[in-house]
C-alpha positions as CSV (number, residue, x, y, z in Angstrom):
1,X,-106.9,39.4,-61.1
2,X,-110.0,40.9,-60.4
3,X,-110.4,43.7,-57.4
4,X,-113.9,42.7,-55.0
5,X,-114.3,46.1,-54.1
6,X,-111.9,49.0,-54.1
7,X,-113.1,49.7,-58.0
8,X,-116.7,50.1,-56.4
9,X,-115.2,52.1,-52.9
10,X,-112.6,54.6,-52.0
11,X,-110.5,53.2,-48.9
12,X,-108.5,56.2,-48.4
13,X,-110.7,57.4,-45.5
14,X,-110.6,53.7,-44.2
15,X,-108.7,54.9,-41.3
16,X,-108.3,55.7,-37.9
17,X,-109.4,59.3,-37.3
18,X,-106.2,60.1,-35.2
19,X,-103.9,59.1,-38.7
20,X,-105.0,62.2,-40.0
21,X,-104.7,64.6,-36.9
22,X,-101.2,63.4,-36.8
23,X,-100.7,64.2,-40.7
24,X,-102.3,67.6,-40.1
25,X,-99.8,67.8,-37.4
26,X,-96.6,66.8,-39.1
27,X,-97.9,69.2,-42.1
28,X,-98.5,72.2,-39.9
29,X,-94.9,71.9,-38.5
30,X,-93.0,71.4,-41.5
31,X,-92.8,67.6,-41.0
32,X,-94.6,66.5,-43.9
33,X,-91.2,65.2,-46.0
34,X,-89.7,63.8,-43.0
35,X,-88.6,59.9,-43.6
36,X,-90.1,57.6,-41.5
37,X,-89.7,53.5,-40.6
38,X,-92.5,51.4,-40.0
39,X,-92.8,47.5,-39.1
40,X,-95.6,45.6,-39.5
41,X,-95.8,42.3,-37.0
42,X,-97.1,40.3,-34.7
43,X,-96.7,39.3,-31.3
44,X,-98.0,35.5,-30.9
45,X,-99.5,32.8,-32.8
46,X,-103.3,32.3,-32.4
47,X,-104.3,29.1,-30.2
48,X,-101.2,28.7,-29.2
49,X,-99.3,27.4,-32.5
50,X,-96.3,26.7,-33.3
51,X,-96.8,29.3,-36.9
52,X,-99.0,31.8,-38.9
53,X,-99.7,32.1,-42.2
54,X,-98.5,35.3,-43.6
55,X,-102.0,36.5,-46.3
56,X,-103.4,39.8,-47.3
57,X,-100.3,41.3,-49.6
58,X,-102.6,41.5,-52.7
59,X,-105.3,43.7,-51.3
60,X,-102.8,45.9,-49.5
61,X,-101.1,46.1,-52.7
62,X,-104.5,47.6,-54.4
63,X,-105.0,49.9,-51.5
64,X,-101.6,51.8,-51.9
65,X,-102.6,51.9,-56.0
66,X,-105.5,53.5,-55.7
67,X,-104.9,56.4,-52.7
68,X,-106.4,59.2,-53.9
69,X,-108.6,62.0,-51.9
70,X,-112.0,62.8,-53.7
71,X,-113.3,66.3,-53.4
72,X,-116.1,65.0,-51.6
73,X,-113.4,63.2,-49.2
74,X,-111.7,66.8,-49.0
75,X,-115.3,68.5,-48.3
76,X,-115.8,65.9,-45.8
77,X,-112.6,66.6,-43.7
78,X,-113.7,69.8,-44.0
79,X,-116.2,69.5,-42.2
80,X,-114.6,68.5,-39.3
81,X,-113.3,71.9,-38.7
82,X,-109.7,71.2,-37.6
83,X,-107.7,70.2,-40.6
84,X,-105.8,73.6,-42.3
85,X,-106.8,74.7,-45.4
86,X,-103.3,74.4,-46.4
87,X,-103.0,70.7,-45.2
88,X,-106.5,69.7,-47.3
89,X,-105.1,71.1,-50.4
90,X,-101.8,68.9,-49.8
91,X,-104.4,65.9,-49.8
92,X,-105.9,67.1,-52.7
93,X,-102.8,66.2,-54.6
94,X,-102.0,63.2,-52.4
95,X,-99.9,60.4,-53.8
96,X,-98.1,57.2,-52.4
97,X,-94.6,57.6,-52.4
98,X,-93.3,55.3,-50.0
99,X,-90.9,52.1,-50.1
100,X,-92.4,48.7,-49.3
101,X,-91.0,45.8,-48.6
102,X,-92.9,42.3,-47.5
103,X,-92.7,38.7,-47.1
104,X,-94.5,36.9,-49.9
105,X,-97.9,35.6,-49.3
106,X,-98.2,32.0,-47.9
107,X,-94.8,32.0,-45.7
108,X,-95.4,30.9,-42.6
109,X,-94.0,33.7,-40.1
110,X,-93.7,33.7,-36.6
111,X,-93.8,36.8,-33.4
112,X,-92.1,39.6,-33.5
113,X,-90.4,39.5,-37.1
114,X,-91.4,42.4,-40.1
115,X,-94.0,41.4,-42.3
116,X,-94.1,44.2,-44.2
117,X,-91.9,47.1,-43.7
118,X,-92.6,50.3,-45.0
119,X,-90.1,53.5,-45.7
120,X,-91.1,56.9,-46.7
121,X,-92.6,60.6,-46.0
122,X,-94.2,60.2,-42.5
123,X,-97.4,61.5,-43.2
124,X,-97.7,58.6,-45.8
125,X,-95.8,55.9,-43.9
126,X,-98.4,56.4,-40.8
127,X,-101.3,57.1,-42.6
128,X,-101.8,53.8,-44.2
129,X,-101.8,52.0,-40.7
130,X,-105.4,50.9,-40.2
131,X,-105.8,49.3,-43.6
132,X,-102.9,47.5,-43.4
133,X,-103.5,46.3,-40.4
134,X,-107.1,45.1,-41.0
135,X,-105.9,43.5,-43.9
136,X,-103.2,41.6,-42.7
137,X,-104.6,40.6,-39.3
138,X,-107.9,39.5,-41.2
139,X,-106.3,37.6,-43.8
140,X,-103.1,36.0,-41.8
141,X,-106.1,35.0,-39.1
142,X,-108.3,32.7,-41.3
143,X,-105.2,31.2,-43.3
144,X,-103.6,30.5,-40.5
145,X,-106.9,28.9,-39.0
146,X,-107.9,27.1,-42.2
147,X,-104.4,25.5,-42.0
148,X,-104.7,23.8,-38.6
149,X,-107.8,22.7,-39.9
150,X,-106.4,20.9,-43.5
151,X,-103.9,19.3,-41.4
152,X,-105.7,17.9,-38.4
153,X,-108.0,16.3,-41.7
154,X,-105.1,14.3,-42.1
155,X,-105.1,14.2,-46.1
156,X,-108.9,14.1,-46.3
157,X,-110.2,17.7,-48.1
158,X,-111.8,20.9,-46.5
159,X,-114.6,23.1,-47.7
160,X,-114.8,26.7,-46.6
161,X,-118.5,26.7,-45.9
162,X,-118.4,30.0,-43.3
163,X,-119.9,32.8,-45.6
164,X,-123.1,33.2,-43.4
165,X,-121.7,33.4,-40.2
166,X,-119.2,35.7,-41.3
167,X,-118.7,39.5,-40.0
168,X,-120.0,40.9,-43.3
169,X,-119.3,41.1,-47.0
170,X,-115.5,41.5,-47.1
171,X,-115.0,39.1,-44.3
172,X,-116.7,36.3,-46.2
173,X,-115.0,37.2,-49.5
174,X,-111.6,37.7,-48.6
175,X,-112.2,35.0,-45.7
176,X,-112.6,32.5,-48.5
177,X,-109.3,33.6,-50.3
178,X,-107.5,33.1,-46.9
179,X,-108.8,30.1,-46.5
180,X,-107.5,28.8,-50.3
181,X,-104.4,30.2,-49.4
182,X,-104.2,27.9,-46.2
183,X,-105.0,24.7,-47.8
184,X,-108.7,24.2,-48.4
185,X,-109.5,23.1,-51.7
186,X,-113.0,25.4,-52.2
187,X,-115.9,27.9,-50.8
188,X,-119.5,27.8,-51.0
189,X,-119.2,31.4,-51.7
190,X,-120.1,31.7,-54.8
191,X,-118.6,35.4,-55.8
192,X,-115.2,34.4,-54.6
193,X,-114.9,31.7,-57.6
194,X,-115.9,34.9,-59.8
195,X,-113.1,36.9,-58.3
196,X,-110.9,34.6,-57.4
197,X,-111.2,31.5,-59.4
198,X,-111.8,29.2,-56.1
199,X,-114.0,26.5,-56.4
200,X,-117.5,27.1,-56.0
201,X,-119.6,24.4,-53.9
202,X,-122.2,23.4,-52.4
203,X,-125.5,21.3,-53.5
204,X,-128.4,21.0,-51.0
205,X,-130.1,22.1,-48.1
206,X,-132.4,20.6,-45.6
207,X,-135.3,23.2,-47.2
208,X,-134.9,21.3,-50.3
209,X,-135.5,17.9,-48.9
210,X,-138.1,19.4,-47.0
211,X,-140.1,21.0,-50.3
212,X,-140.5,17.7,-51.6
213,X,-143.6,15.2,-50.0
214,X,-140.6,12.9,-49.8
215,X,-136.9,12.4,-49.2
216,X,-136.8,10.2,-51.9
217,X,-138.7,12.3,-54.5
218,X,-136.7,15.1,-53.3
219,X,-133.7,13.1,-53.6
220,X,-134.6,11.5,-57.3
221,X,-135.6,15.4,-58.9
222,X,-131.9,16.4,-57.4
223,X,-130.5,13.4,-59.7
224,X,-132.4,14.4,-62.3
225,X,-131.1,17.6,-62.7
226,X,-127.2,17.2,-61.5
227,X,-126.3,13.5,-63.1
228,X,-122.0,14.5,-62.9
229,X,-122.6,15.5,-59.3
230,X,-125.4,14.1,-57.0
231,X,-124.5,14.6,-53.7
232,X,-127.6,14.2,-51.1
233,X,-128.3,15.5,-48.0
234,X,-129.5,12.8,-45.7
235,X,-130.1,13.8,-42.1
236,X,-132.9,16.0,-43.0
237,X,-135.1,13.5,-40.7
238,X,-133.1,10.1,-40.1
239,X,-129.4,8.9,-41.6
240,X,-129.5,5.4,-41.6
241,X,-133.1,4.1,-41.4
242,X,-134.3,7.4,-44.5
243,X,-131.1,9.0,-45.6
244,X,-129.2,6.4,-46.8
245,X,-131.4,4.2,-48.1
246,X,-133.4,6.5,-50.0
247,X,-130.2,7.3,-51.2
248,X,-128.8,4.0,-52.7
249,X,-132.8,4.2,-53.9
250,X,-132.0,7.1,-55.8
251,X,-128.5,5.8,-56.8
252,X,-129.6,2.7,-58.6
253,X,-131.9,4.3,-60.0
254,X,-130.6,7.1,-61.9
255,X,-126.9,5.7,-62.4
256,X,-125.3,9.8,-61.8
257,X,-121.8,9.8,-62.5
258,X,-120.5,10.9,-59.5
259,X,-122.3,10.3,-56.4
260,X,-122.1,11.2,-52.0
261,X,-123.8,11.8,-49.7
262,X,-123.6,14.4,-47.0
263,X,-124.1,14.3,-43.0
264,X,-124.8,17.8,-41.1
265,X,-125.7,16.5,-37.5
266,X,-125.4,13.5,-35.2
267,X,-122.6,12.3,-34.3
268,X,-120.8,11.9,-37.7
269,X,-118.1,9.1,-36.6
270,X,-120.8,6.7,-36.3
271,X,-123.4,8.0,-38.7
272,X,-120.0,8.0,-41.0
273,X,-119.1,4.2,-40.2
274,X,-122.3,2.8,-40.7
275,X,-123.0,4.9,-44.2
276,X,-119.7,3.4,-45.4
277,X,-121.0,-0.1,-44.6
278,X,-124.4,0.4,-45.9
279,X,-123.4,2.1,-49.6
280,X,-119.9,-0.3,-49.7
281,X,-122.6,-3.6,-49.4
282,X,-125.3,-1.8,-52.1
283,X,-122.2,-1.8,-54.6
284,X,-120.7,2.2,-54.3
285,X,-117.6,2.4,-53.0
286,X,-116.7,5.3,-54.6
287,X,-119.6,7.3,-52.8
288,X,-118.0,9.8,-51.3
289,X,-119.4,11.1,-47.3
290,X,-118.7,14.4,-46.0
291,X,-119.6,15.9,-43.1
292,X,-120.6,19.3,-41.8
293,X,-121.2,20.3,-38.4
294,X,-119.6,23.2,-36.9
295,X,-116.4,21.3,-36.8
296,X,-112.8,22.7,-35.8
297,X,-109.2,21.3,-35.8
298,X,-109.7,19.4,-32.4
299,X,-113.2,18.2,-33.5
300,X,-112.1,17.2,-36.8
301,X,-109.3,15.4,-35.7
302,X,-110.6,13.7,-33.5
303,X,-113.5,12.3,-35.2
304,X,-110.5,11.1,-37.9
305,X,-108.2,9.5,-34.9
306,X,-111.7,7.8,-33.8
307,X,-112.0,6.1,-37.7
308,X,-114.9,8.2,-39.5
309,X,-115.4,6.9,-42.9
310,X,-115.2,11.0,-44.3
311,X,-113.8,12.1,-47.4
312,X,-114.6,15.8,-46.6
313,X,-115.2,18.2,-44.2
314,X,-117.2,21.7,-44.5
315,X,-116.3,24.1,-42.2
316,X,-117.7,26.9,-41.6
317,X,-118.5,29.4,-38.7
318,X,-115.3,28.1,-36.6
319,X,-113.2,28.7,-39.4
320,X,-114.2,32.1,-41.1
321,X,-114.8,33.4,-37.8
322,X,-111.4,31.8,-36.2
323,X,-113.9,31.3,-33.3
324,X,-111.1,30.3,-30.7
325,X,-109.0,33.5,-31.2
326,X,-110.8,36.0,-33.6
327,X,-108.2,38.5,-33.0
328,X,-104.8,38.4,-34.9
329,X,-102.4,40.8,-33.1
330,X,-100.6,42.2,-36.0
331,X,-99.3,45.6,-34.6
332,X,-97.4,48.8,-36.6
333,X,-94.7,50.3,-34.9
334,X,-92.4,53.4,-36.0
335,X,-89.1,51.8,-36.1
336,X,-86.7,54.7,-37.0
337,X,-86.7,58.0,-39.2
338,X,-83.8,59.9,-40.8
339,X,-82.0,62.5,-39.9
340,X,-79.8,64.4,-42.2
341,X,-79.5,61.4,-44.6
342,X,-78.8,59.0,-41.2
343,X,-81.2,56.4,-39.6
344,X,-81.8,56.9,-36.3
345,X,-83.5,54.2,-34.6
346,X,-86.6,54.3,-32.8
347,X,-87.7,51.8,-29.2
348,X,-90.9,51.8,-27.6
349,X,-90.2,51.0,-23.9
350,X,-93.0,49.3,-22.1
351,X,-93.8,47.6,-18.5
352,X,-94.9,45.0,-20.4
353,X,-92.1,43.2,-22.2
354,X,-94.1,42.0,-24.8
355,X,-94.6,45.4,-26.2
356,X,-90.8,46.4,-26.2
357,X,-89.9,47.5,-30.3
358,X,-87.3,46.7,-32.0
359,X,-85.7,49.3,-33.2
360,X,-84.3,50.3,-36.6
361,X,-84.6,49.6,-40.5
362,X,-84.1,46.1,-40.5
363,X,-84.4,42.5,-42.4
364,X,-85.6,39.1,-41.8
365,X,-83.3,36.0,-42.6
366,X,-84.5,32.3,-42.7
367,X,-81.9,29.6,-42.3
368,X,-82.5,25.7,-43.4
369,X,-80.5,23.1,-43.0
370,X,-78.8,22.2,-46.2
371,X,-78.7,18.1,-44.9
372,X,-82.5,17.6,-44.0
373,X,-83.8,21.1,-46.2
374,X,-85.7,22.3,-42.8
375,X,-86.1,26.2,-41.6
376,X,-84.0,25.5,-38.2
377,X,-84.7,29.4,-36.7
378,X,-85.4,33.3,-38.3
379,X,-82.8,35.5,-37.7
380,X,-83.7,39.8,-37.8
381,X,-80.5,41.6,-38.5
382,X,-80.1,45.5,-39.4
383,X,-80.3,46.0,-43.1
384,X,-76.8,47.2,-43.9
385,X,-75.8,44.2,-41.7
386,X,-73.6,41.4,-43.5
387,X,-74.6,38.3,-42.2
388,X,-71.7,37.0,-41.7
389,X,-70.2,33.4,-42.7
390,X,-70.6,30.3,-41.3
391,X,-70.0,28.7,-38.8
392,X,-71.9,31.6,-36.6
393,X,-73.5,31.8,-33.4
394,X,-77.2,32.9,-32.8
395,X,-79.0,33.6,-29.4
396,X,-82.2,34.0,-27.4
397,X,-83.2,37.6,-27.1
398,X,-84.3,36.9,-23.7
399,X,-82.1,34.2,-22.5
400,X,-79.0,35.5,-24.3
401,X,-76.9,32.2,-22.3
402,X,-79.1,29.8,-24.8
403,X,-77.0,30.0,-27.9
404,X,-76.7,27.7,-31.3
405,X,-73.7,27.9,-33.5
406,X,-74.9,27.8,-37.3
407,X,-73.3,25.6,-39.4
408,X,-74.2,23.8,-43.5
409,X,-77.4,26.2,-43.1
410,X,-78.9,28.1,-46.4
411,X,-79.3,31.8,-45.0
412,X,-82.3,33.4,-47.1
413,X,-83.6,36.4,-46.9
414,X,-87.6,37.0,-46.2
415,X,-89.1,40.0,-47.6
416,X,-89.3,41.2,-51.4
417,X,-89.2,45.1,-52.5
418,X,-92.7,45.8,-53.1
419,X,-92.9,49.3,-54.1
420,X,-90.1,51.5,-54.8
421,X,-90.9,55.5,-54.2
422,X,-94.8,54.8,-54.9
423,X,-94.2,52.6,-57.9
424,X,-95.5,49.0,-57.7
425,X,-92.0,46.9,-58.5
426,X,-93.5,43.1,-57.3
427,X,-95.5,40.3,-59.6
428,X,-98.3,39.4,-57.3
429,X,-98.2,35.8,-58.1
430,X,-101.9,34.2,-58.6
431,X,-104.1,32.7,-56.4
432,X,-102.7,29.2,-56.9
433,X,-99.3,29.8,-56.9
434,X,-99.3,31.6,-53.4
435,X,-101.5,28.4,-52.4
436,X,-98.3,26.1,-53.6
437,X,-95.7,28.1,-52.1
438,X,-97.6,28.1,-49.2
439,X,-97.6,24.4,-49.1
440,X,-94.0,24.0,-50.0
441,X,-93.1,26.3,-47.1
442,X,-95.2,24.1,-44.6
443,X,-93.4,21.4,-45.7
444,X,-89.9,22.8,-44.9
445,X,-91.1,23.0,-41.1
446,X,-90.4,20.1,-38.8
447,X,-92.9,18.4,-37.5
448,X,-92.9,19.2,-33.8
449,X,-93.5,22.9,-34.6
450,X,-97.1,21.8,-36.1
451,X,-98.5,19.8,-33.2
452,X,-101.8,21.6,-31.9
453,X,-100.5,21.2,-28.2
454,X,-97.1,22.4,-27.2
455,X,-95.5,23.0,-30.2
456,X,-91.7,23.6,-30.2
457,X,-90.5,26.9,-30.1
458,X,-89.0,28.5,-33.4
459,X,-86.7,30.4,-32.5
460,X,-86.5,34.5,-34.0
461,X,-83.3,35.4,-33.1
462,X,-81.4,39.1,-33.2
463,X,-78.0,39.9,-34.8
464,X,-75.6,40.4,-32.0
465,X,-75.3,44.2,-34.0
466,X,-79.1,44.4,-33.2
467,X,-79.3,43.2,-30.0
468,X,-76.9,45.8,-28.7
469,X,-78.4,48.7,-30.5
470,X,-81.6,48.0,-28.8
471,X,-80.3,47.2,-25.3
472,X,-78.4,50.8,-25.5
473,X,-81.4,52.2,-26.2
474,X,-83.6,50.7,-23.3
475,X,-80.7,51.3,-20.9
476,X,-80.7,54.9,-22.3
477,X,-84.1,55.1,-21.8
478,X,-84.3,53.2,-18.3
479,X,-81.4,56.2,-17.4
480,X,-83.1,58.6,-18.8
């Protein structure tokens, strides 16, 4: 797999400024080797869904690889005039040394439960905040996106078509993988098939038609030169009394081999219709139409429940941009340290619930039913927790009176090790593989938690063990 651009860039210095006043601070007071608990998660699903789609492990996975501080990095902080000599020289020699664990790419995940959970020296465990974060929010975001998209198309195919209007390079790139991951079937950006192996495409734009004295000459060069492939562009100046029929001109002409046509504006449900009629009654059948025009999941699906004759939708600024919500609120959150070989677990109390912790070193549990082969709820239990046998009883955090006793369920646990004391112990699985499991995964969710509107709730429950360790600690702190 090939790396976009950490063989060309350092990261380390990708990171809030604060990250390393708090590492100069832990060094200068001895705190350097104390172990530390981090949780990465999230607190609620963009526009309101009923899931996200967890993406973004790969590249975090090069960034721990390559930490390293470059003299010119070093001469840099030094420059600032408040890091110690002492702590520079420690960065000198910096290496990643920390325990990761993380749920694989492609699970859908939901509020509140670890995505990645990281164990090791605090100035390491805290220092690699921002780029995790950015990563995973940027990544989870589109995929997440991309797959309300695929699914409102109702079977017919997406194309990411977003790389202009994204928020620079990295954003269209990794926007594009994202996107894969969530169920489109290509990009038209073209470096991300040479990284990635996505599908390149794309044929034509109105300039084209345009260059040409007329649509159909413009049309009949593009057929000359792409015979497997002609798909034309025909709304550069009318659909159906130029577009089309130029088209089917073109098309009876030169015989290509495989053959569409392509509507960016108007309203496509009727331009759609009446190009079906027109090319099914001139003998092409298997002309495919798709359609382009700043569509989203509502648009697109409802330009399928109103009977458009598309085979394929480009999508672009709406879905590399996640235009609705272009914030994913993936959060990192000390969760406990150690203390003479014991974890003691950490809270952060808030006014606003929302922002409550929980605390300690913990794991994350999926249970399906074993009759129907559906995830049923999430359960988040302390790590040296044995969950215990069935039938058992799980509970609302919140509402601790709703409970569900757990019976012929398959209890599975989320995350992977990742790295082990620096060392990198996970196969990243390839591009299409994480696009299969991710599929497979969607498919083990009922169908009421993938409705745009009021989805129903899945349910992330606490062990009982869990739930009273971090009740103590809020009544602690509430006395305190």
């Amino acid at each position: 797999m090939k790396n976009y651009s950490s063989k060309n860039i350092n990261h380390t210095l990708l990171t809030d400024f604060y990250e390393l006043t708090m590492a100069n601070g832990y060094f200068e007071l001895g705190k350097k080797d104390e172990i530390a608990y981090f949780d990465l998660f999230f607190r609620k699903v963009p526009d309101e869904g009923g899931f996200a789609i967890f993406a973004g492990l790969e590249q975090v996975v090069e960034y721990l690889e390559n930490l390293s501080f470059t003299e010119e990095d070093i001469e840099f902080l030094r420059s600032k005039n408040c890091f110690s000599e002492a702590f520079l020289d420690y960065l000198r020699d910096f290496r990643f040394e920390c325990d990761v664990w993380a749920i694989p790419e492609g699970t859908p995940v939901f509020p509140y439960e670890p995505l990645i959970t990281v164990r090791g020296p605090i100035i390491q465990a805290q220092f690699i905040e921002t780029f995790l974060l950015l990563t995973v929010n940027h990544q989870t975001l589109i995929a997440t996106k991309a797959n309300r998209i695929v699914r409102a198309a109702q079977g017919r195919t997406v194309m990411e078509f977003g790389s202009r209007r994204a928020q620079g390079a990295d954003a269209a790139v990794y926007g594009a993988r994202a996107a894969y991951i969530g169920g489109c079937i290509g990009t038209a950006c073209t470096i991300a098939e040479r990284i990635f192996n996505i599908p390149a495409l794309g044929t034509m734009a109105h300039s084209w038609v345009q260059t040409f004295d007329s649509e159909y000459e413009a049309f009949s060069k593009f057929a000359d030169l792409y015979p497997d492939n002609c798909v034309l562009l025909v709304d550069t100046y009318d659909v159906l009394r130029s577009g089309i029929p130029n088209a089917i001109r073109v098309f009876n002409e030169k015989k290509p081999k495989k053959m569409g046509i392509r509507i960016d504006s108007g309203d496509v449900t009727y331009l759609s219709r009446k190009a079906r009629q027109m090319l099914d009654e001139a003998g092409y059948p298997d002309c495919s139409i798709v359609a382009s025009n700043s569509f989203d999941e509502y648009i697109v699906r409802g330009v399928v429940n109103e009977g458009a004759c598309i085979d394929s939708f480009g999508v672009g600024e709406r879905l590399i941009t996640a235009k609705s919500q272009p914030v994913f609120g993936g959060v990192y959150k000390l969760a406990a340290v150690e203390e003479n070989g014991e974890i003691v677990p950490k809270i952060k109390v808030s006014e606003n619930i929302e922002k409550i912790t929980t605390p300690g070193f913990k794991k994350v549990y999926r249970l399906y039913d074993r009759e129907s082969g559906k995830a049923t709820a999430d359960l988040v239990a302390l790590a040296d927790e044995k969950i215990p046998e069935e039938p058992f009883e799980i509970f609302d955090e919140e509402h601790v009176w709703k409970r569900k006793i757990i019976e012929n369920h398959e209890c599975r646990e989320l995350q992977v090790p990742v790295f082990e004391k620096g060392k990198l112990v996970y196969d990243l699985p390839g591009l299409e593989e994480i696009k299969r499991f991710c599929q497979e995964q969607i498919d083990m969710l009922w169908e009421e938690l993938k409705r745009f509107e009021n989805p129903h709730k899945y349910y992330v429950d606490l062990s009982q063990d869990l739930w009273n360790l971090k009740n103590d600690l809020l009544q602690t702190h509430k006395q305190g």
